[in-house]
TITORLO-806287 format. One line per 8 residues: number of its first residue (from 1); their letters; for each residue x, y, z of C-alpha. Coordinates in pm, 1 decimal, m for minus. Each point is the difference from the previous one (the first is absolute). Layout:
NUM) a) X:Y:Z | ...
! end
This chain:
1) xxxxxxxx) 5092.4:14802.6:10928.9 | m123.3:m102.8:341.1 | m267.9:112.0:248.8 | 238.9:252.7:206.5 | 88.0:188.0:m366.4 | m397.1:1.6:m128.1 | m31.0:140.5:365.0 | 211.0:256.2:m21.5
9) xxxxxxxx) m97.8:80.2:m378.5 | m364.4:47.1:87.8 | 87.9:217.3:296.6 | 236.8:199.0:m196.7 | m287.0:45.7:m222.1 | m229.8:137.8:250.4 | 233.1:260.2:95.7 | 90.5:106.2:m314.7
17) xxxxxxxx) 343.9:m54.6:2.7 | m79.6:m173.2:m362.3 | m242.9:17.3:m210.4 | m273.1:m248.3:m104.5 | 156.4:m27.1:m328.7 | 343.8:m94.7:147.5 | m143.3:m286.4:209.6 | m199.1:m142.8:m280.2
25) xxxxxxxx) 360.2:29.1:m189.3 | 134.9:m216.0:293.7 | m352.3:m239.7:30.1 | 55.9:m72.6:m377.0 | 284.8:m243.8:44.6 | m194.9:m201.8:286.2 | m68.4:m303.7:m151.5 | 332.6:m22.2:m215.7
33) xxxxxxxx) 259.6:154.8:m199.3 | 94.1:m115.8:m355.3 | 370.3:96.7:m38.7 | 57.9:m171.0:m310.3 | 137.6:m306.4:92.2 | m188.2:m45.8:324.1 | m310.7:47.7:148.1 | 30.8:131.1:336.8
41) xxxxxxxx) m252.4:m129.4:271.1 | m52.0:320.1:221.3 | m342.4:m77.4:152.8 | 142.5:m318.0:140.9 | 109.4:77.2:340.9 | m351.5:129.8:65.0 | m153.2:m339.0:m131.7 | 277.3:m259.0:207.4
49) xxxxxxxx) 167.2:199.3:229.1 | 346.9:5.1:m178.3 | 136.5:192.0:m330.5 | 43.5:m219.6:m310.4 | 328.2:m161.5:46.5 | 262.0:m2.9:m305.0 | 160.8:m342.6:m112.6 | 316.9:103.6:m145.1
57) xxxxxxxx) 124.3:m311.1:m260.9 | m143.5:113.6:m329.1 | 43.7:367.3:18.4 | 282.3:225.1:m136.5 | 188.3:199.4:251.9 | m140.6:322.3:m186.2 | m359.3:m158.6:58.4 | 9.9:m72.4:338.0
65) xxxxxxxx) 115.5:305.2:101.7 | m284.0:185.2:m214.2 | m252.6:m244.7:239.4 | 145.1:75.6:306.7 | m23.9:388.9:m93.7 | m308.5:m15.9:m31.7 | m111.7:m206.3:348.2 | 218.1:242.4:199.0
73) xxxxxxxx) m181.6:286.9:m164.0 | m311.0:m126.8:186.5 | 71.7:m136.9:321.7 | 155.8:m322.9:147.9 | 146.8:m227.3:99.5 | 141.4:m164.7:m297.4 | 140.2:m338.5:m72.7 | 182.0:m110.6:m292.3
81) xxxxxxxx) 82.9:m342.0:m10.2 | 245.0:m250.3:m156.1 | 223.0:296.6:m113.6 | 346.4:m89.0:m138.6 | 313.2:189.8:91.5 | 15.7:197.7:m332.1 | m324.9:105.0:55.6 | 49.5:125.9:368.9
89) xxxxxxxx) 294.4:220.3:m107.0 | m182.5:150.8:m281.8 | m298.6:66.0:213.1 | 272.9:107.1:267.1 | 164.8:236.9:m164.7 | m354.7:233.1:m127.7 | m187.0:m59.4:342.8 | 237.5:m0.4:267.8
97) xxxxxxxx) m276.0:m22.2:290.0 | m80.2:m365.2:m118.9 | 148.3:m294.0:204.9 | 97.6:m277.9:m153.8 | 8.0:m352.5:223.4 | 263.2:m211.6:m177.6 | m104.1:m310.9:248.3 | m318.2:49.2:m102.7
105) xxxxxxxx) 64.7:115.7:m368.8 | m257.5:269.3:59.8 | m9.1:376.2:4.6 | m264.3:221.2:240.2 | m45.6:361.0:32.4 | m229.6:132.4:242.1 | m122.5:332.3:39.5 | 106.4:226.3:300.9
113) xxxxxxxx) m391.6:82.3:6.5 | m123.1:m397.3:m1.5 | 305.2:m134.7:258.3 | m106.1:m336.9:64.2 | m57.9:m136.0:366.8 | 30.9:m340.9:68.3 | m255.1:m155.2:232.4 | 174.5:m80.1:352.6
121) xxxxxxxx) m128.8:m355.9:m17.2 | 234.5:m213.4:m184.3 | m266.2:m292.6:m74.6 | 111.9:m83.0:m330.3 | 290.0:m261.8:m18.3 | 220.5:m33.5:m319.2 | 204.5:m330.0:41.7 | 250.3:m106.2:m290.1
129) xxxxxxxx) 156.0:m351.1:m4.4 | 341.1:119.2:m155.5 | 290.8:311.2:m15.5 | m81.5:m80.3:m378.2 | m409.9:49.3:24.0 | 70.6:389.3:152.0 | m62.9:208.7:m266.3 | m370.5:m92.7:m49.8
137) xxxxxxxx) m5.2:30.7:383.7 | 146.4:329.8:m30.1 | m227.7:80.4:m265.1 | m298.0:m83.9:231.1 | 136.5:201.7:288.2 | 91.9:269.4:m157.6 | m406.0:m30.8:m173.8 | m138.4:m5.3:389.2
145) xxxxxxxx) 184.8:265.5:100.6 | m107.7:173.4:m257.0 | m365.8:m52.4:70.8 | 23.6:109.8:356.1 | 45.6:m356.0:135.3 | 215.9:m105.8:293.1 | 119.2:m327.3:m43.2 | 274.7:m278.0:116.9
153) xxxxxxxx) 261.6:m173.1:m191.8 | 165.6:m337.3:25.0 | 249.6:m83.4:m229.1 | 177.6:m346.3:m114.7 | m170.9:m267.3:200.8 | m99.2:m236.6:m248.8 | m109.1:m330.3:26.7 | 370.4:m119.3:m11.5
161) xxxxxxxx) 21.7:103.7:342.8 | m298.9:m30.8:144.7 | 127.7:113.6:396.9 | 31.9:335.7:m136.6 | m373.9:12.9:m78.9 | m96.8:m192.3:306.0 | 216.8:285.0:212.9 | m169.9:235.3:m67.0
169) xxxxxxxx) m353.5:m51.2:62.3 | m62.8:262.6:206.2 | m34.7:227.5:m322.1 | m245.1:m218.1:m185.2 | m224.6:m46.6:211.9 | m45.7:356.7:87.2 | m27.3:71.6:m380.4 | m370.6:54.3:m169.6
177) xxxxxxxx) 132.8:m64.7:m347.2 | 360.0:m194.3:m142.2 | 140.4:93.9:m330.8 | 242.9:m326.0:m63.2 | 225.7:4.9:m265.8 | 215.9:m267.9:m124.9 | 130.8:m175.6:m307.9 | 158.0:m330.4:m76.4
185) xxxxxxxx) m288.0:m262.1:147.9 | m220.4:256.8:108.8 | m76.2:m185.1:327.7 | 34.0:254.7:280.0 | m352.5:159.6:m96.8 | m111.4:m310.2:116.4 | 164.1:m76.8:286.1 | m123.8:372.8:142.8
193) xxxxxxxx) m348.3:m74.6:m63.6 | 41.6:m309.7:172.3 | 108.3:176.7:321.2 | m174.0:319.7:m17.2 | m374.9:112.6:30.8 | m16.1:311.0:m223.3 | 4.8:53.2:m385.0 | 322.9:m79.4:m204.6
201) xxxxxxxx) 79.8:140.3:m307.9 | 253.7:m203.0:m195.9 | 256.7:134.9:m244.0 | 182.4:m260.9:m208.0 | 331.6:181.6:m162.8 | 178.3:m144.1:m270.7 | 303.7:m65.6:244.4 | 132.9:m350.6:m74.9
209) xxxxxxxx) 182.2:m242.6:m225.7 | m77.5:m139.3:m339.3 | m345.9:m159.9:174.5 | m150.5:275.0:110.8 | m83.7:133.4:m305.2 | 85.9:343.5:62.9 | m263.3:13.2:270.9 | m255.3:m271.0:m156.5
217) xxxxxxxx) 67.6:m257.5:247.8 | m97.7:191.9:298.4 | m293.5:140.5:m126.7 | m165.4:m329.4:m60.7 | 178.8:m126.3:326.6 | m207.0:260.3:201.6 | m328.3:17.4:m209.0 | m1.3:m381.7:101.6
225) xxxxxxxx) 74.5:87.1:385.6 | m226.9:m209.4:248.0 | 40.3:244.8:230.8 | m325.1:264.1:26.4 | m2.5:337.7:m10.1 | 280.9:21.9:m238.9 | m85.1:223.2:m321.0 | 295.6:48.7:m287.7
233) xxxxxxxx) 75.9:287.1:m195.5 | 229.2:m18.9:m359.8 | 351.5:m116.2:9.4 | 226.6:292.6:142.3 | m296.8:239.9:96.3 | 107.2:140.7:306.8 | m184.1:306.5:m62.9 | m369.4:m223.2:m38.4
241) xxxxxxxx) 63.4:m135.3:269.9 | 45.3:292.6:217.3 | m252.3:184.2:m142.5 | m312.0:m273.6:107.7 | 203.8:m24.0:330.6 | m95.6:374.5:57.2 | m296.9:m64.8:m132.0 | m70.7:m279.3:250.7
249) xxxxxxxx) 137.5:164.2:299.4 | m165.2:313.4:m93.2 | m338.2:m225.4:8.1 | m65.2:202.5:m411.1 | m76.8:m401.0:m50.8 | m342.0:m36.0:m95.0 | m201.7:m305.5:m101.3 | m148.2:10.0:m378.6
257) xx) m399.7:20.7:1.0 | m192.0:m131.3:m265.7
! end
C-alpha cells in the first residue's frame, strides 16, 4: 500500500463511499500479510520508497504466484527477481498482465493507476565490462526504471579494451553515480574510479573461468580497489546496486547520527 492508495482510502472514507469498518478491513494488512508461507511486507513502500521486492530461487511456482497476488492486490510496482523460466510461464499463464524480462530474468507488473515516470535526467550510468556480465546489468536497469530513474548504459568495454572506455568519456563525466559491473579480475571498477569524480558502485558477477570463483575473485579484487569513491555490493546484485544508485541520485542518502 502506498501514500496515493491511503490517500484515496481516507478520502473515500470521508465521503462515504465506504464505511469505517471497510477501511479498517483494508488498514489491517498495513504492516504485513502472513500467507502461510510468506510474510508479505505491505507497509514497506511507505517506509523506503519502493514495494518489497520478491527473490524468486527458493520458491515453488505455486508460491510465487500466491506472493505476487497478493502485492498486486495493493498497489505497485512489483519486482520479482532471479525468476527461472518455469517459473515465468507458470506465473504467465494465471496473471497475464505480468512482464517477464528474460535478459534480466525478472518479471514487473505495474498498475495502470501507479504508471511509472522516469526522471528526464539520465544521471545514473550502468557500465558492464562484458556481452557475458548483461544480465545483472539488465537486472539493474530494468530495477531503475522501475524506481522512476533515468539512467545511461554502456555495455562491453572492459578493461581488455580499454579505448572503448576511454571513448566514451563524455558520458562519465556527466554521470552523478556509476554502477560497474564486471567479472573475471574485477578491475574495471577501478579503473572508473580512477578517472571519474562521482560515486561508483561495483558489482563483481561470477562471470569467469575456474579462478574466479564463481564471482569470488572480483569481489575481493574491487573491495581492495585503490581507487576512492568506489563502494561494492554482493556478487551478481544488480538490483543493490541500482537501488542505492536511486537512492544516491535521489539525495534519500543520509548520514547515521549517533
Amino acid at each position: 500500500m502506498n501514500e496515493r492508495s491511503i490517500r484515496s482510502l481516507l478520502e473515500s472514507v470521508k465521503t462515504g463511499n465506504i464505511s469505517v469498518e471497510e477501511a479498517l478491513e483494508a488498514l489491517r494488512r498495513l504492516p504485513f500479510e502472513d500467507i502461510g508461507w510468506a510474510c508479505i511486507d505491505h507497509h514497506r513502500q511507505l517506509r523506503e520508497g519502493f514495494p518489497e521486492v520478491v527473490y524468486g530461487p527458493g520458491k515453488t511456482p505455486r508460491q510465487l504466484l500466491g506472493i505476487m497476488s497478493r502485492l498486486m492486490e495493493t498497489g505497485g510496482p512489483l519486482l520479482v527477481t532471479r525468476v527461472s523460466r518455469k517459473q515465468a510461464e507458470y506465473v504467465l499463464s494465471r496473471l497475464p498482465d505480468i512482464k517477464y524480462h528474460p535478459d534480466a530474468r525478472a518479471m514487473s507488473w505495474v498498475s495502470p493507476k501507479d504508471q511509472v515516470e522516469e526522471t528526464p535526467s539520465s544521471n545514473i550510468l550502468v557500465i558492464a565490462a562484458g556481452t557475458a556480465d548483461m544480465p545483472i546489468a539488465q537486472e539493474a536497469c530494468l530495477t531503475l526504471r522501475l524506481m522512476g530513474q533515468g539512467h545511461r548504459e554502456l555495455f562491453d568495454v572492459g578493461v581488455a579494451g580499454v579505448h572503448r572506455l576511454l571513448g566514451r568519456l563524455d558520458m562519465l563525466m556527466a554521470a552523478r553515480v556509476v554502477i560497474a559491473i564486471a567479472g573475471m579480475d574485477g578491475a574495471l571498477p577501478s579503473l572508473i574510479g580512477g578517472l571519474s569524480s562521482v560515486p561508483v558502485i561495483a558489482v563483481p558477477t561470477s562471470t569467469g573461468y575456474g579462478a574466479n570463483f564463481n564471482g569470488l575473485a572480483p569481489l575481493l579484487t574491487m573491495l581492495n580497489s585503490c581507487s576512492t569513491g568506489v563502494a561494492v555490493v554482493n556478487i551478481d546484485n544488480g538490483f543493490g546496486a541500482a537501488v542505492l544508485a536511486a537512492m544516491i541520485n535521489k539525495g534519500t542518502v543520509r548520514p547515521c547520527q549517533s
